[in-house]
C-alpha positions in Angstrom: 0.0 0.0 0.0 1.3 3.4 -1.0 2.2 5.9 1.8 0.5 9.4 0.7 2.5 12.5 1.7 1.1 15.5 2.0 2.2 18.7 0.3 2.1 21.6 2.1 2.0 25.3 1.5 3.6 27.6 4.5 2.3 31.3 3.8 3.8 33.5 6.4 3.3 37.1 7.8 5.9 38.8 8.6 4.6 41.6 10.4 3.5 38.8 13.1 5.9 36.8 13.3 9.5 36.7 14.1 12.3 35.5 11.3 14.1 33.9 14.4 11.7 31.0 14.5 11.7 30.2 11.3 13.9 26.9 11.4 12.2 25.3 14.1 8.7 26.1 12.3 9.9 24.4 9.0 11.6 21.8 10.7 8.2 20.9 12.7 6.6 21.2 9.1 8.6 19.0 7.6 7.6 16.2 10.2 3.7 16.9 8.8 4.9 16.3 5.1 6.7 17.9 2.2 6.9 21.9 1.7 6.1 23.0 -1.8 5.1 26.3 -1.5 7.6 29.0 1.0 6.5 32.3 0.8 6.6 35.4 3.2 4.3 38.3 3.7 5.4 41.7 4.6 6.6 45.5 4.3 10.4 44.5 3.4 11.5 48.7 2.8 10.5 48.6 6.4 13.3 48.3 8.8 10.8 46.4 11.0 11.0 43.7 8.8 15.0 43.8 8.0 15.2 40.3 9.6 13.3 38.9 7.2 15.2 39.6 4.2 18.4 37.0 5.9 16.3 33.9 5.6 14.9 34.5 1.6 18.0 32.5 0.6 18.8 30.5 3.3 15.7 29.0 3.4 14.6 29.3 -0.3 11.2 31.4 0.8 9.7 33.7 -1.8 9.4 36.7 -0.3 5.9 38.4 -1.5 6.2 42.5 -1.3 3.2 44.6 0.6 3.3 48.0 1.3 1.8 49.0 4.2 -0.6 52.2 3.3 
């Protein structure tokens, strides 16, 4: 019998959450199934969300520009 894995999306916003937990959140995830879709939410011209812009590469997330009006 054929073990189904799921595929998960992780859609992330930055201005509520902090980049530092983002290893431990993708490393619970990955427990769940597989991760096909990374992508981050968030102000990046901000210096709020300067953190942020560390893990893009590290952590291959597509980071997803929104200005904040």
């Amino acid at each position: 019998m054929e073990k189904k894995v799921l595929r998960l999306a992780v859609l992330i916003d930055a201005d509520n959450v902090s980049a530092s937990i983002i290893e431990g959140l993708l490393t619970e995830i990955a427990g769940i199934g597989d991760v096909s879709v990374k992508r981050v939410y968030g102000d990046f011209t901000s210096s709020y969300n300067n953190k942020w812009k560390d893990t893009f590469n590290k952590f291959a997330i597509k980071p997803m520009q929104q200005f904040a009006y």
